[in-house]
C-alpha positions in Angstrom: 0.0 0.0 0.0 3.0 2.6 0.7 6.8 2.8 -0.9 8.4 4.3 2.6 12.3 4.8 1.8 14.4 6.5 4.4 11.3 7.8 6.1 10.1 9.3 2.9 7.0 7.9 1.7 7.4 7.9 -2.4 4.4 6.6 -3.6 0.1 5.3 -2.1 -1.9 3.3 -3.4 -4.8 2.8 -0.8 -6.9 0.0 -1.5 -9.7 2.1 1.1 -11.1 5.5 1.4 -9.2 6.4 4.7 -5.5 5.9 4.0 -3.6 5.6 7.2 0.1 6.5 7.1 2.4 4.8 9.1 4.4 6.4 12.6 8.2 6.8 11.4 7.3 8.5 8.0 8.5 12.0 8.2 7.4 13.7 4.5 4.7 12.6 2.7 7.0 13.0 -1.2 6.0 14.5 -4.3 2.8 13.5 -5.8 2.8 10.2 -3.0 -0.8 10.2 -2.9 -1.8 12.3 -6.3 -5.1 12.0 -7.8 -5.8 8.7 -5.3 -9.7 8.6 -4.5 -9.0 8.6 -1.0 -11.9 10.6 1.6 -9.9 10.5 4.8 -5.8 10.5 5.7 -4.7 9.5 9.1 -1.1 11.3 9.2 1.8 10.1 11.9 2.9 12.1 14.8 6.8 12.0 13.1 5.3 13.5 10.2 7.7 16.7 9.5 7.0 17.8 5.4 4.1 17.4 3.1 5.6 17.9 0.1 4.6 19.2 -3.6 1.5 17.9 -5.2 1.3 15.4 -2.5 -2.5 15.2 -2.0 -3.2 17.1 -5.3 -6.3 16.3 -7.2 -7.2 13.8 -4.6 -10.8 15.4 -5.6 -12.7 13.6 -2.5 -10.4 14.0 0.6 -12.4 15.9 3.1 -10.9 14.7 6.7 -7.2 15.6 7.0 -6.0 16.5 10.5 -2.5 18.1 10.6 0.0 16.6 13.2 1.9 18.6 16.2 5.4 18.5 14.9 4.9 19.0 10.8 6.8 22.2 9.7 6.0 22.4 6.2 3.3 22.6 3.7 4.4 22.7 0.1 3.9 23.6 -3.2 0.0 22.6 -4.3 0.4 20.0 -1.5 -3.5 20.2 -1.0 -4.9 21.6 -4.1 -7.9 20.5 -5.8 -9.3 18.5 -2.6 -12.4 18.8 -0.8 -10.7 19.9 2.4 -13.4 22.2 3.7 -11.8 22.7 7.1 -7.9 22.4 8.4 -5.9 22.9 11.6 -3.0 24.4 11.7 -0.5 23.0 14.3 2.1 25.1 16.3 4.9 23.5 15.1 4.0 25.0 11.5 6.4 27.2 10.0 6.0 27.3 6.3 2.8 27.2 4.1 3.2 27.7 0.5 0.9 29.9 -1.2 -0.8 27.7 -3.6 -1.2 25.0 -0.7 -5.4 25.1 -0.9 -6.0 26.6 -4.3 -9.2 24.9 -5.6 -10.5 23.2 -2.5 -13.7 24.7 -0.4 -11.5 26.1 2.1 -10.0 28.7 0.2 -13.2 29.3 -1.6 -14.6 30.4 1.8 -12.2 32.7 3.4 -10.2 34.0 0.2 -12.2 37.1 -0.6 -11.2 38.1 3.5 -9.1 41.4 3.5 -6.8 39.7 5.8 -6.4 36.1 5.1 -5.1 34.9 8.1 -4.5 30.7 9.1 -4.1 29.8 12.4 -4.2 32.8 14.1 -0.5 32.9 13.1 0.1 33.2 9.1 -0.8 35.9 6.8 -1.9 34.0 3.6 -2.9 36.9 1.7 -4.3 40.3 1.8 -7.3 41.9 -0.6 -7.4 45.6 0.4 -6.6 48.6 -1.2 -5.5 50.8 1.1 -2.1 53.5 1.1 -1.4 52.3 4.9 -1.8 48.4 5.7 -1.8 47.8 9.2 -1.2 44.0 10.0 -3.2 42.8 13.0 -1.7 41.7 16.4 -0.7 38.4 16.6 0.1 37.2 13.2 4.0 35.5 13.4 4.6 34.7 9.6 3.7 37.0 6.5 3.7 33.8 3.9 5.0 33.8 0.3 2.9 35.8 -2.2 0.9 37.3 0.7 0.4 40.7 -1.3 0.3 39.2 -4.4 -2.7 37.5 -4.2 -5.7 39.3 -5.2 -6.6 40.1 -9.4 -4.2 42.3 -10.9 -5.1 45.8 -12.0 -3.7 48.1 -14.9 -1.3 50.1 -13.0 0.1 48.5 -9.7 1.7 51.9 -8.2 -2.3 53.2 -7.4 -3.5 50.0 -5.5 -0.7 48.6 -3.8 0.3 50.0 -0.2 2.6 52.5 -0.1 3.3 51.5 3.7 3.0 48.4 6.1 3.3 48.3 9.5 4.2 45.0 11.1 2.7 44.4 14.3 5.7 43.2 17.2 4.2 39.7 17.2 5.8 39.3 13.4 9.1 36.9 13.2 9.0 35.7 9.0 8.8 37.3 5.8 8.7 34.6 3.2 9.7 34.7 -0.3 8.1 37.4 -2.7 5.9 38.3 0.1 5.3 41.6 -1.2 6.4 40.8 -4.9 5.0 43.5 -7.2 3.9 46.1 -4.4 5.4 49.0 -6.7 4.1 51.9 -4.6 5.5 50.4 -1.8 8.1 52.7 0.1 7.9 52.2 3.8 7.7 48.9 6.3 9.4 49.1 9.9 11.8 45.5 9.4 13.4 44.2 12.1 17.0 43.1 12.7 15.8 40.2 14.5 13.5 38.8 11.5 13.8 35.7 9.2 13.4 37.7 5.9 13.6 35.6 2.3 16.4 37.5 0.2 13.3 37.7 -2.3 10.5 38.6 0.0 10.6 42.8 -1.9 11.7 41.3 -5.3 10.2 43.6 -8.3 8.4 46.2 -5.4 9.0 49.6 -4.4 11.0 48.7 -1.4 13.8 46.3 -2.9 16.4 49.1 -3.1 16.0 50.0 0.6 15.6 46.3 1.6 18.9 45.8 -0.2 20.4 48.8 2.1 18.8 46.9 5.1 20.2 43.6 4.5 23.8 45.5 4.2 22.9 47.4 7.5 22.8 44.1 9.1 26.4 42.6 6.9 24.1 40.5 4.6 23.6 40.4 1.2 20.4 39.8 -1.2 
């Protein structure tokens, strides 16, 4: 039922709807589970990664409970399920931004001017205004999180011209605020996990580039 090699499992075929993975696996791989007509997934406590495309197009998984101890989410690692609700453990530090594109989930809260997942990770943002206050408490602005609304003719008139990050933030993932053209002030902190390309092709990159050098890093 599952290729398991070095903790990795490579490749499902459930003979059931509820697939149960086995305690020791630590990433579900790339496209393991892809397109598999599976309802339910039991994952392990060991589990660390769900990789790309590893439940993609599983079009009638609906129960998925996310383990205490997984880190990541990847690339599509959702997509195109029925996954209507999700938790989102503590232990989470990454989720890609086309994790949940096509399921219910994202159909519900996407159109949300903040889109925010577990209390803890800005998944997008769908305002318009010149000032973009991020509330209290989120940790981690995620990759794409400005860039994920419709685009419009001429970027430098609705994208923010400033941000202002609340204490609580501690990650800026990559091309976070890609394409935010009118963007000219954000008050970064020395002590932050900022992606090298989290201001790539915005407003800010220049000064970014003068704040990584501030700190002896370069983008």
């Amino acid at each position: 039922e599952f290729d398991i090699k070095d903790g990795v499992l490579i490749n499902a075929r459930p003979k059931g709807e509820v697939a149960v993975v086995p305690e020791g696996v630590v990433e579900i791989g790339h496209k393991a589970f892809c397109e598999t007509k599976i309802k339910e997934v039991v994952l392990p406590s060991t589990l660390k990664i769900i990789s790309s495309f590893a439940f993609s197009e599983c079009r009638y998984l609906k129960r998925v409970t996310l383990p205490e101890g997984l880190e990541e989410l990847g690339f599509y690692a959702l997509s195109d399920t029925a996954i209507e609700e999700i938790n989102f453990p503590r232990s989470l530090r990454y989720i890609d931004d086309s994790v949940f594109r096509g399921t219910p989930f994202l159909k519900r809260i996407k159109d949300d001017r903040f889109v925010i997942l577990g209390e803890r990770f800005l998944y997008g943002y769908n305002g318009y205004d010149d000032t973009v206050e991020i509330p209290d408490g989120v940790e981690v602005i995620c990759s794409c999180a400005f860039d994920s609304r419709e685009k419009d003719k001429d970027y430098y008139y609705v994208t923010p011209k400033k941000i202002i990050l609340p204490d609580s933030v501690k990650q800026i993932d990559g091309c976070a605020f890609r394409y935010q053209y009118g963007l000219r002030e954000i008050n970064l902190r020395a002590d932050m996990d900022i992606s090298a390309t989290a201001f790539d092709k915005s407003g800010y990159e220049e000064s970014f580039k003068a704040f990584l050098a501030s700190k002896g890093e370069k983008k």
